[in-house]
N, C-alpha and C positions, 0 to 999 in steps of 0.2 A: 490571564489574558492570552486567548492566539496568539501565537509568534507574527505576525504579516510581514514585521521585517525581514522575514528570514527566511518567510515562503518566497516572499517577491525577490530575494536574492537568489536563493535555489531555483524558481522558474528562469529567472537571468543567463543565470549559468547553465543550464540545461537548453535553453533557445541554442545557445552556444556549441554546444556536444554533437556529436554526428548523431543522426537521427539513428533508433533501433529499429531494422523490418524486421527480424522476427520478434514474435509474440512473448519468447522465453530470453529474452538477451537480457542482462542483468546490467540496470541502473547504477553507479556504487557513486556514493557524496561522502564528505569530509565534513565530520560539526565537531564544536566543542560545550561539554556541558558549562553553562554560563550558569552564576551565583541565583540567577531566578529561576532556575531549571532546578535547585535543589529542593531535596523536604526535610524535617527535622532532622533527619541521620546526617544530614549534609550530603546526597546522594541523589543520583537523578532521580526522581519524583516519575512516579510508574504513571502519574497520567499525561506527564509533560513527554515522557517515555512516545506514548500513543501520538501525541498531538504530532511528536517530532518525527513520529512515524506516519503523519498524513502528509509534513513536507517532501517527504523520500516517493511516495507513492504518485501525488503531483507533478514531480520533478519529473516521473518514470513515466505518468501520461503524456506530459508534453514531449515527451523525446520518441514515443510511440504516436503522437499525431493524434490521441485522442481529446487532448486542449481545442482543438482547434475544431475535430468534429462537434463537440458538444455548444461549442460556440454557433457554429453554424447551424445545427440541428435545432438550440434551444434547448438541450438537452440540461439534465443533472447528473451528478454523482452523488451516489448515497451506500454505506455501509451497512450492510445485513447481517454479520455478526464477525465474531473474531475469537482466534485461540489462543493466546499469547502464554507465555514460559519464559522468565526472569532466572535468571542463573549466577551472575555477576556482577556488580557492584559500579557503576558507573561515579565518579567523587566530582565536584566542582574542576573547572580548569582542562579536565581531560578531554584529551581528543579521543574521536573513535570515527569507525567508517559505518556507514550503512549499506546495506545491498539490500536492492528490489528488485523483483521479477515477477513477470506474472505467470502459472505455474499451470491454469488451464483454466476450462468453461465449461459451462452444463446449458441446458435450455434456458435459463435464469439469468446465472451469477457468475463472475468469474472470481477467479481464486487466487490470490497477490501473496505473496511471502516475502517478508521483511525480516533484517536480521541487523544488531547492533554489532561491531568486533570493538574489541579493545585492540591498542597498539601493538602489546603481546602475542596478538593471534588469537586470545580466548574468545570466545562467543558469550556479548551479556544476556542477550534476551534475541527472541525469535517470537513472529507474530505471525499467524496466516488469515485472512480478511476473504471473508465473501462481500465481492462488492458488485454494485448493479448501476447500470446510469438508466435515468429514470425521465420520462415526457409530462405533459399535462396528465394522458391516461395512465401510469403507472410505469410497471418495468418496461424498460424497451431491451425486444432479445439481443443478444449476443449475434445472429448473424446478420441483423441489421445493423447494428453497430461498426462490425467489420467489413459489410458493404459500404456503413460511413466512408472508412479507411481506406477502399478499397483495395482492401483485400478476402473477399466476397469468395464465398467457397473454403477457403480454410479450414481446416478440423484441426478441434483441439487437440493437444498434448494428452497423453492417458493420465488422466488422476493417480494422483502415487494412492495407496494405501489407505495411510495414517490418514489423508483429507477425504477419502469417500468414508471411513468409518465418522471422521467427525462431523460432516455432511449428515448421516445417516442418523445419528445421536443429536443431529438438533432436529432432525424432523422429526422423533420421537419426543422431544420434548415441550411440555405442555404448552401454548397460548392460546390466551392471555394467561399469565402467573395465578397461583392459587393467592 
């Protein structure tokens, strides 16, 4: 089941947070892996992983003001795909931080990077998200969006690298599925 409790506590706390104006300011939240977040290893469970990475990403809209446009617009939010890289081991009980940021835009999608820390410092896992908010007619661009916000005229941040080749690798790839 969605966490809702947890969402509706992270939007709480983030209502709370000084708002972020720029684009790339990074979100960070405080979770603990609770006993229904684990899978059989006794380990956070890589889709509860995700799920807990759409609280984080949430949390980072509403402190960016775009909760608020989408409400008013009527708008959606919908994910387009994602990269994710597990590396470390998250166990029951443990605390860890999250960080989100949003990392830049194309004529489409904009591109979020989320990252789990253990208390160590180590990094468990890292995700980067093509995400789109979306109307009755489909995608709504990116610089309508930001005129939402008004902050209208902005230009995105340069795509690092590693997100235009993996951009480029999913436009290469086949749909619909064989």
């Amino acid at each position: 089941m969605f966490p809702f409790v947890r969402i509706a506590k992270d939007l709480w706390l983030a209502s709370r947070q000084p708002r972020l104006e720029n684009f790339d300011d990074l979100h960070v939240s405080q979770h603990i892996c609770w006993p229904h977040d684990l899978d059989f290893w006794m380990e956070l469970n890589n889709g509860r992983a995700l799920s807990l990475y759409d609280i984080g990403r949430t949390a980072l809209a509403q402190r960016v003001g775009l909760i608020d446009a989408i409400r008013r617009e009527r708008w959606g939010l919908t994910m387009a795909g994602s990269c994710t890289r597990f590396r470390r081991r998250i166990h029951g009980f443990e605390r860890f931080e999250m960080r989100s940021r949003m990392v830049c835009w194309d004529d489409k999608f904009t591109y979020i990077e989320q990252s789990m820390w253990k208390r160590n410092g180590e990094c468990a896992s890292h995700v980067m998200y093509r995400a789109a908010v979306t109307d009755k007619d489909g995608l709504v661009r990116p610089d309508r969006v930001l005129k939402a916000l008004g902050k209208e005229g902005s230009t995105s941040p340069a795509m690092p690298e590693w997100v235009k080749t993996w951009t480029d690798a999913e436009d290469k790839r086949p749909w619909p599925p064989m």
